[in-house]
C-alpha positions in Angstrom: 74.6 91.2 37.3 71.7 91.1 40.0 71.3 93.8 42.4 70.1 92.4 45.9 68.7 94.9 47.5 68.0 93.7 51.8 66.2 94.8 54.8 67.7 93.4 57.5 65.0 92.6 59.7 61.5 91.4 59.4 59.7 93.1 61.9 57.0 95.9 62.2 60.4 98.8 61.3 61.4 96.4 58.7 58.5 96.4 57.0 57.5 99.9 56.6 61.3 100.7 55.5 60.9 97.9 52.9 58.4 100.6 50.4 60.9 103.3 50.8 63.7 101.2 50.1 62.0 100.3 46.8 60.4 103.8 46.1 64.1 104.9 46.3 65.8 102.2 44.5 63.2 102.9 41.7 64.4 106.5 41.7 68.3 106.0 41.4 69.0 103.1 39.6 69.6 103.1 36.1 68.5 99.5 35.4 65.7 96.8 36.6 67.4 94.1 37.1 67.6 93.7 40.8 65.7 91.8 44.1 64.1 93.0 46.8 64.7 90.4 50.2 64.0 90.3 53.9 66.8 89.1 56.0 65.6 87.0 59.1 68.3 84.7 60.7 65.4 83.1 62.6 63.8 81.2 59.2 64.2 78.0 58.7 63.1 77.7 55.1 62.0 80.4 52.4 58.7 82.6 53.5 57.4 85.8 51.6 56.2 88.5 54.0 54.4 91.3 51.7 55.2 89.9 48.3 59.0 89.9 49.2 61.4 86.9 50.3 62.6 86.3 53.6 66.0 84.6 54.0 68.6 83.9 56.4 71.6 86.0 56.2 73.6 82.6 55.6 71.6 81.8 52.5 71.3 85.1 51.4 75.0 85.0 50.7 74.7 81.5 49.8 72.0 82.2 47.1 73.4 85.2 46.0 77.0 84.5 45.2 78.7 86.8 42.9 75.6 89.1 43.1 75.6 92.8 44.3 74.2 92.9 48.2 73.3 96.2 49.2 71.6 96.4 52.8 69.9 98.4 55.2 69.5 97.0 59.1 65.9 97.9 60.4 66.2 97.0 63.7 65.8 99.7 66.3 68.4 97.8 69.1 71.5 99.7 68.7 73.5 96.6 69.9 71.9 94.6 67.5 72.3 97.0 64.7 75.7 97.9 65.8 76.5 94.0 65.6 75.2 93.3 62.3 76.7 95.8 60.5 79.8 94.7 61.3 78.8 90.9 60.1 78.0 92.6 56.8 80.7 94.5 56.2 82.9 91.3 57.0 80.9 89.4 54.3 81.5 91.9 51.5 78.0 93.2 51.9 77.5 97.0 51.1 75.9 99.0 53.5 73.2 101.5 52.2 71.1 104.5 53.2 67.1 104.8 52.7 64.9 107.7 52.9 61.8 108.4 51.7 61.2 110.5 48.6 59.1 113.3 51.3 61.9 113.9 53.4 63.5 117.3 53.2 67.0 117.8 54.0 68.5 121.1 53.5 72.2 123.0 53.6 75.8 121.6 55.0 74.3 118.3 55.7 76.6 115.3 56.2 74.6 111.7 57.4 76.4 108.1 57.5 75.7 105.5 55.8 73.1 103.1 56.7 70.7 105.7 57.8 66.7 105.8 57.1 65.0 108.4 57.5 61.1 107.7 57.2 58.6 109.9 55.7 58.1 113.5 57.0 61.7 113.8 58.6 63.9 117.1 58.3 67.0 117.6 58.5 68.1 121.4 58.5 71.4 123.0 57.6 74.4 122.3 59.3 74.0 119.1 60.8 76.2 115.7 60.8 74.8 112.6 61.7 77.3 109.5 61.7 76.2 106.0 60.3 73.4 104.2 60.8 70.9 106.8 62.0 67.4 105.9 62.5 64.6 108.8 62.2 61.0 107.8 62.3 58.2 109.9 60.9 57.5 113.3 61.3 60.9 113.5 63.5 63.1 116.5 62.5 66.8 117.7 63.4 67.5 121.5 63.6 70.0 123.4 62.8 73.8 123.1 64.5 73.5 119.7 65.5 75.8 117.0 66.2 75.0 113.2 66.2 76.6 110.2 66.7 76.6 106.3 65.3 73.3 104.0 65.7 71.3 107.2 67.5 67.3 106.2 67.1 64.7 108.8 67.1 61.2 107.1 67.5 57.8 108.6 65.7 57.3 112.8 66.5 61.0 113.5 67.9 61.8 117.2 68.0 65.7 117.7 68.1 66.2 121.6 68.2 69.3 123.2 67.3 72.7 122.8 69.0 72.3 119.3 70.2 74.9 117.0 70.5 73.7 113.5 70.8 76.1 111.0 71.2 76.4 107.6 70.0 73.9 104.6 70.7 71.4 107.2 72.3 67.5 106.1 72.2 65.2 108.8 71.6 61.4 107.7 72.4 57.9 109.2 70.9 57.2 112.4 70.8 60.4 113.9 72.8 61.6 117.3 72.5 64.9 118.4 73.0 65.3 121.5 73.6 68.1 124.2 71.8 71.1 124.7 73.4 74.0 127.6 72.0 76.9 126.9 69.6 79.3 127.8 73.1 77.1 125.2 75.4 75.0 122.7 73.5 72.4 120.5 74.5 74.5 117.1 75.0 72.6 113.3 75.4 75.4 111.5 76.5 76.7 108.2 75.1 74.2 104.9 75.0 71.0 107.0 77.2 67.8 106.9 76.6 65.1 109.4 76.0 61.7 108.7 77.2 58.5 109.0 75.2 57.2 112.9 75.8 60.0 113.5 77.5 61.4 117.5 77.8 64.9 117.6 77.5 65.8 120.9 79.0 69.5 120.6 79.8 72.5 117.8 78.9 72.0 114.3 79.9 75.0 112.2 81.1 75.8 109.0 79.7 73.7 105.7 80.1 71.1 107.1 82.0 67.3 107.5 81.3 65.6 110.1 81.5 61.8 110.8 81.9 59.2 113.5 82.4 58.7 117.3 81.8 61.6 118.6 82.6 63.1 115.2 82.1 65.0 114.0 85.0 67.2 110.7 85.7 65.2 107.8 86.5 66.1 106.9 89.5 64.4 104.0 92.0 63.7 106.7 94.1 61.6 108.8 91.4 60.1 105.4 89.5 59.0 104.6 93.5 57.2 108.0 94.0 55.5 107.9 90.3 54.2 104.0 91.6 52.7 105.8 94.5 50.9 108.6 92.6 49.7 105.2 90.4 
């Protein structure tokens, strides 16, 4: 039988996932029979991007009947991700994880399923991370930390120890996060976002941005005064 392995997505994410998916693929499997496809439910007809076939998620099940669908979403919109997950799970489609052969995770380490983790991530010991975690590169998680479902860490995040982030939190370029203590961690509450360079110096509540060094809530007030400093 036919292994399809998918990238859900077509974009710029999607494609550099794509050579880790089949970097690792090559590694584990035990037999060469299988497909690399892009999923894009915006095609019309059959397109190749990068030497790979881009199909609708209809037809890929369509096509592909009776064949083994494993797939991972690339898609950095946690909504979106969160969505189509659950639209593959309802059509018998196996979600997988992806990470590049460089990354380096070490002791006690527990990560969902549907995670990718891109080249030059760490993860330390003692960390769980639930399903569908995004880390771009050169990103790293520390030691004692705690993280949600459909979290996304951007290119250069620094996640120090004891952090809790909970689930569909954003994390932007180059952020660091500082450690809290195993009695008072660091917590990013649920669905916030982390802005690019941001500091993260003490727990942020839930659906809020936060910006700056220290980061602080974005507020009209503050995005008002940074427009007059413009």
């Amino acid at each position: 039988m036919t292994e399809i392995y998918a990238i859900y997505g077509c974009g710029g994410y999607a494609r550099e996932v794509m050579p880790l998916l089949r970097d690792y693929v090559n590694t584990i499997s035990q037999h060469n029979n299988y497909e690399f496809i892009f999923v894009n439910d915006f095609v019309t007809e059959e397109e190749m991007v990068n030497g790979n076939l881009v199909l609708s998620f209809d037809k890929l099940i369509k096509n592909y009947k009776g064949s083994k669908i494993k797939c991972c979403i690339a898609i950095a919109d946690k909504k979106v991700r969160e969505k189509l997950t659950q639209k593959c799970i309802d059509n018998g489609v196996e979600m997988m994880s992806v990470q590049s052969l460089n990354v380096v995770v070490m002791d006690e380490v527990t990560i969902g399923e549907g995670s990718v983790l891109s080249p030059f991530v760490t993860v330390t010991s003692n960390v769980s991370i639930g399903k569908s975690f995004h880390a771009n590169i050169y990103s790293y998680v520390a030691h004692d930390c705690v993280i949600g479902d459909f979290v996304t860490f951007s290119p250069s995040v620094k996640c120090n120890g004891n952090v809790h982030i909970q689930d569909g939190v954003y994390v932007g370029t180059g952020a660091i996060i500082y450690p809290g203590t195993k009695s008072n961690p660091i917590v990013i509450g649920k669905n916030s976002k982390v802005g690019a360079g941001a500091v993260v110096t003490k727990s942020v509540p839930e659906n809020v941005t936060v910006i700056g060094n220290p980061a602080k809530i974005l507020t009209r007030e503050l995005l008002n005064k940074m427009r007059a400093n413009d």
